[in-house]
N, C-alpha and C positions, 0 to 999 in steps of 0.2 A: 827293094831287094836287100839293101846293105843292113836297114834295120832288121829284115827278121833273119839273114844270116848272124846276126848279134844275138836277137833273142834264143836262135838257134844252138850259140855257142856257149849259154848263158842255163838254159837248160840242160846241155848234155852234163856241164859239170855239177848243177845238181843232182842229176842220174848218178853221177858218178861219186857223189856223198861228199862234194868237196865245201873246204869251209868258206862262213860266209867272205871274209879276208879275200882268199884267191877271186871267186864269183866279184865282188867289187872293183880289183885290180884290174882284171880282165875285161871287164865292163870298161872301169875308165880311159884302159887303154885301148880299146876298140873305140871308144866316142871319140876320143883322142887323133885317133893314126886315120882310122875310117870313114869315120861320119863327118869330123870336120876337121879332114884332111891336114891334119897338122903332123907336129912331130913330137915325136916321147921324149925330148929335150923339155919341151911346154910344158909338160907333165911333168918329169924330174923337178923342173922350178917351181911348179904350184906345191910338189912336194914339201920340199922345204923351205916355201914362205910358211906353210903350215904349220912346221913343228919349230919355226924360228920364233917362237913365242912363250915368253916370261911365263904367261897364267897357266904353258902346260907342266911344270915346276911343282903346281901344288896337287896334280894328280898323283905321284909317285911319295909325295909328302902326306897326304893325307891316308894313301894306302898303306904306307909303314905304320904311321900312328897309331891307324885302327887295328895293324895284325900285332902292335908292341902293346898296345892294349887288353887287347883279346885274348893275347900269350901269357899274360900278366895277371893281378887280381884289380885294379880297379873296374871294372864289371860286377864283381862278384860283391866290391866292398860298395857300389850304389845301390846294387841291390836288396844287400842287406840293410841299408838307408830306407829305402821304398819298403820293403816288407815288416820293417820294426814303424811305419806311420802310418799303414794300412791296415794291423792289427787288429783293429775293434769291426772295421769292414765286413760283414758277411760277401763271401769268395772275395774277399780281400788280396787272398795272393793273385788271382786274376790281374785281379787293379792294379799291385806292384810289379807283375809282370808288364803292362803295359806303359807307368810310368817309370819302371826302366829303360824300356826300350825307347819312349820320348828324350831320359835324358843322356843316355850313351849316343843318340844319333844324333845329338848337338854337339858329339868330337869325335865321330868316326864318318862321316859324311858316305858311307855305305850300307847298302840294305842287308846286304850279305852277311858283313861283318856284324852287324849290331843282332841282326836274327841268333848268328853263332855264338857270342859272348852273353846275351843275355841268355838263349836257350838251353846251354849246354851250363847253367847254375839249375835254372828256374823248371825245365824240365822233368827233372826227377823228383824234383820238390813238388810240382803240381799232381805228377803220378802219386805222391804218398802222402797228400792230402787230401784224396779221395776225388779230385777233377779228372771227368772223364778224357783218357788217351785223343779219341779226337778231336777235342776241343780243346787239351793240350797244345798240339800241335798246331791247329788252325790258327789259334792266339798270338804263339809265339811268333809263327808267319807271317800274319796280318801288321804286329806291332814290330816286325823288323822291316816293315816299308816306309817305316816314319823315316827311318835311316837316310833316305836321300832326298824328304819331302821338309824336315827341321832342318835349316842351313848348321852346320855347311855341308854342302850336296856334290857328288862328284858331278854327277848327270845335268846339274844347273851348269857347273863350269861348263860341259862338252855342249850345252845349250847357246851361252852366250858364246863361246869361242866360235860357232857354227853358224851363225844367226847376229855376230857382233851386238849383243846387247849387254848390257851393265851387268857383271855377275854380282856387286854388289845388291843393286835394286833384285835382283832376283832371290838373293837369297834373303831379304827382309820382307820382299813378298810371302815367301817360305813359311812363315812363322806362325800365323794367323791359320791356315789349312791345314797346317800340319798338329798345332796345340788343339785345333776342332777336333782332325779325325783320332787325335790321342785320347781327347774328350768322350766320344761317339764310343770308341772301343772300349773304353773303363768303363763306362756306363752298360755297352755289354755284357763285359764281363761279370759284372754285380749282376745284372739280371738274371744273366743264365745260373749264375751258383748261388741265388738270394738263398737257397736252402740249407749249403755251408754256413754253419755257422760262427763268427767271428769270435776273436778272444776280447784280451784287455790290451791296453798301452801297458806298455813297460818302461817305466822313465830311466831306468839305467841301462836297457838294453839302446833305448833312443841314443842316449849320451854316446853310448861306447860307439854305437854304430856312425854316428858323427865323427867322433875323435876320429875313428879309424878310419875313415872316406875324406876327411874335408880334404886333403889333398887332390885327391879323383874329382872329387865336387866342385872343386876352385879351376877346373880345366875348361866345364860348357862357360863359364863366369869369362874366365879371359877371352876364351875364343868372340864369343855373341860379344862380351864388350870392346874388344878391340874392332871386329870390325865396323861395325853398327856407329861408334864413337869416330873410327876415321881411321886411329892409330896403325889399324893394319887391314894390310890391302889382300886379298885371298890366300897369294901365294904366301904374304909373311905369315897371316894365321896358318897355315898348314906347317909352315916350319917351324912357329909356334908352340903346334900341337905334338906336333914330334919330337922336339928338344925335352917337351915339358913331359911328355912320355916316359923320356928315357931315363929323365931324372928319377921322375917320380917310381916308375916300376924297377931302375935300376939300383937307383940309390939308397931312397929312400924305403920302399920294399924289399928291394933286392932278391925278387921274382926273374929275373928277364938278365941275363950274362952276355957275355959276348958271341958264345956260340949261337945262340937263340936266335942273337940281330942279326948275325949272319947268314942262316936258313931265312929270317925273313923278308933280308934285302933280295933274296936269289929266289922267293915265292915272289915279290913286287916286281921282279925285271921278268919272270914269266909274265907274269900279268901284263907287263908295258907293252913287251912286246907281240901281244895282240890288241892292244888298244890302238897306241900311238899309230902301226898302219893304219886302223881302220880309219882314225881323225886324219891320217896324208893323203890317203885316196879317194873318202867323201869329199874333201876341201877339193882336190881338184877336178874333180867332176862336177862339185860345185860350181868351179869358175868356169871349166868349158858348156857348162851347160845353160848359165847366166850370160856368156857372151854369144852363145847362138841363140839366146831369148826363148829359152824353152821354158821357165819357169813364167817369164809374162804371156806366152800362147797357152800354159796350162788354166793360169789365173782366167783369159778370157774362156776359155772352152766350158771350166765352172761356171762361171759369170751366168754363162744360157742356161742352167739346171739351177742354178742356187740363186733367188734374186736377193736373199736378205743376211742379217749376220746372224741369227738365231737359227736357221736353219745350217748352216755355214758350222759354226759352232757345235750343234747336235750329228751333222755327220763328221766333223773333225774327232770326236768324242767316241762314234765306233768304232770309226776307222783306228783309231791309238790303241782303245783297246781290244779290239783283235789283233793288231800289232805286237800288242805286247805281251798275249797269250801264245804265238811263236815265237821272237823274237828278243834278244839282251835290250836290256834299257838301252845302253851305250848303244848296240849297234842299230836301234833306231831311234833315235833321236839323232847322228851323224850321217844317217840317211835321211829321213823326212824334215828335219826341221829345216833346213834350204829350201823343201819343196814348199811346206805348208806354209812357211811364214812370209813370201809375199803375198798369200791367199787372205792368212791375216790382218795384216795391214790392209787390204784394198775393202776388207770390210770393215774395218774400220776397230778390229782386236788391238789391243794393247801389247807390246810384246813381251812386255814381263809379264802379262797376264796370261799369256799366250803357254809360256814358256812355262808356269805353274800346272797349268791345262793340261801340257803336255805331259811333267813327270808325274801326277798324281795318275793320270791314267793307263802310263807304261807302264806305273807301278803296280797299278788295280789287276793289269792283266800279266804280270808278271807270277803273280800267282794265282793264276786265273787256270784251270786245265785246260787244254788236254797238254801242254809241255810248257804249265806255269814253274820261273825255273826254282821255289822255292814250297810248290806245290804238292811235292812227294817229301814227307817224311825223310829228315835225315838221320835221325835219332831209331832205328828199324829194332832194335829190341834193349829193352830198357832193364833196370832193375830200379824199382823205387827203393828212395833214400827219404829220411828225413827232413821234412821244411827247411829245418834249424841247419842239422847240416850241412845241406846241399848250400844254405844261403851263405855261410863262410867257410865254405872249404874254397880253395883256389880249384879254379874248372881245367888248370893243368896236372894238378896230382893223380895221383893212380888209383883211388880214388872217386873220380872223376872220368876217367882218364876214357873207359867206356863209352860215352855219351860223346865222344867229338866227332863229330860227320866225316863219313868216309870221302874224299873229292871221286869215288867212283858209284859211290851213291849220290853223291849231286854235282858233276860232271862239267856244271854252269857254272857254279857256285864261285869263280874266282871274279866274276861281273859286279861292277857296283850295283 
């Protein structure tokens, strides 16, 4: 009776359009007070055992980095890297769209971000070299998933912080899946536009496009070698990438002002402040739910439908992605990976493997329809520009300034 007046309670506030946040709270707090008779003091402290933790430091570090970035021109200046070594490629800019987004999502560790800074150079440049508008689009979407699949990943952290597993080992897991599917999609992209036909190399436009990037370029360098090396542990790389940000786009460029950082710290603390809840109330629900042994009667109730890990594995694989075709990465992987990963293990998954498993497939169905959230066009009417141009104009100017996604045309959009 007490369970389905909970499910009860749990659907009316879906009726009533409420977000996923409240629906979780309300949940933990009924397992909580209700089901196992405790008290909301339990809760208050599983609260913040949760957020009393070091590695949650480099989620708010790594989200400035990426929107100091994205505000900025290094995007624009690796791009222009990529598309002066693409050159002789038949649909070559495809290619360089794609190995953009590979190397911008080795220092923005977001899907969003990387989709937004490469797309809003490469976009109008794809319209005015004759690449068709849907496969514009689809491209840039596709290659801004690498964003959280090339360490560093926000979604690997909210993995191992959920699931206590080594966010290091995950994010070198990272590496190999993510340079394949970077792989996979360059090679589409060459097929589909083999009929575009390539130019020449330009050996002084090479040169100048180096000179003017190696700054930008020397950031995936430090990040991947300091942690990979030892030197730095997640949260230092993300403060890292943000120090090395502000240098480089402030200083050094001198793109990015004081006003700038200040709208962007005050877009990161909207952000926190829907994340951070949702990692306080999964964690405690987590814990009440593991001390009434809900998660080992789930494992055995599998147990009698699933006898092997390859079928285990094949439905964990659907189930993520229809997950992920509703649902924010973040807010399911703070949900299910508690549930699924003692299912894992008792089959005998690895949990860094597990944990890969999981964000390449939030990702897949992330923009997967019917509310993939990267899945509708954010760029809704365009005017094509020039390759050349669009590739060094900074994607802040005016300009430019046209092609920035509306956040009421993509409404998700502030989700790693």
């Amino acid at each position: 009776m007490k369970a389905l007046l909970g499910a009860a309670l749990l659907f009316l506030l879906m009726l009533l359009r409420q977000p996923l946040l409240l629906l979780l709270a309300a949940g933990t707090a009924f397992v909580h007070v209700v089901l196992a008779r405790g008290e909301v003091e339990y809760m208050i402290q599983d609260i913040w055992s949760a957020l009393d933790r070091e590695i949650l430091l480099s989620i708010p570090m790594f989200l400035l980095a990426g929107a100091v970035m994205t505000r900025g021109t290094i995007a624009r200046r690796l791009v222009r890297i990529m598309v002066a070594l693409t050159a002789p490629i038949p649909g070559g800019l495809g290619v360089a769209t794609v190995l953009s987004c590979a190397v911008f999502a080795a220092i923005s560790g977001s899907s969003i971000v990387t989709m937004l800074a490469v797309g809003t150079v490469m976009f109008p440049a794809l319209l005015a070299a004759g690449y068709p508008r849907t496969f514009s689009i689809g491209l840039i979407c596709a290659g801004g998933t690498l964003g959280i699949i090339i360490p560093p990943s926000i979604p690997m952290i909210l993995f191992g912080i959920m699931t206590e597993t080594s966010i290091t080992r995950l994010f070198i897991a990272g590496v190999l899946p993510g340079l394949l599917l970077a792989g996979l999609l360059g090679l589409y992209a060459w097929w589909r536009n083999r009929g575009l036909g390539g130019g020449r190399w330009d050996g002084r436009e090479i040169l100048r496009a180096f000179r003017d990037g190696l700054p930008a370029l020397a950031l995936p360098v430090l990040l991947l070698g300091g942690i990979y090396s030892g030197h730095f542990t997640p949260t230092e790389a993300a403060v890292a990438a943000l120090v090395y940000a502000l240098v480089v786009e402030g200083l050094v460029y001198r793109e990015v002002g004081v006003k700038d950082f200040y709208r962007m710290v005050g877009e990161t603390v909207v952000t926190l402040g829907t994340l951070l809840p949702l990692v306080a109330f999964a964690t405690s629900l987590s814990v009440i739910l593991d001390y009434e042994r809900v998660p080992q009667d789930l494992v055995a109730w599998v147990q009698t439908w699933i006898d092997d890990r390859a079928s285990f594995l094949l439905a964990a694989n659907v189930l993520l992605l229809v997950a992920g075709a509703f649902m924010e990465v973040g807010s399911a992987i703070v949900i299910l990976a508690p549930l699924l990963m003692p299912m894992a293990k008792v089959y005998g998954v690895d949990p860094v493997h597990f944990g890969i498993i999981m964000t390449v497939n939030l990702e897949i169905g992330y923009i997967t329809p019917p509310w993939g959230s990267t899945s509708s066009s954010p760029w809704p009417r365009s005017r094509p520009a020039s390759p050349k141009c669009a590739a060094r104009r900074c994607p802040s100017s005016s300009s430019c300034s046209w092609a920035w996604p509306s956040s009421a045309r993509c409404p998700r959009s502030r989700w790693p």
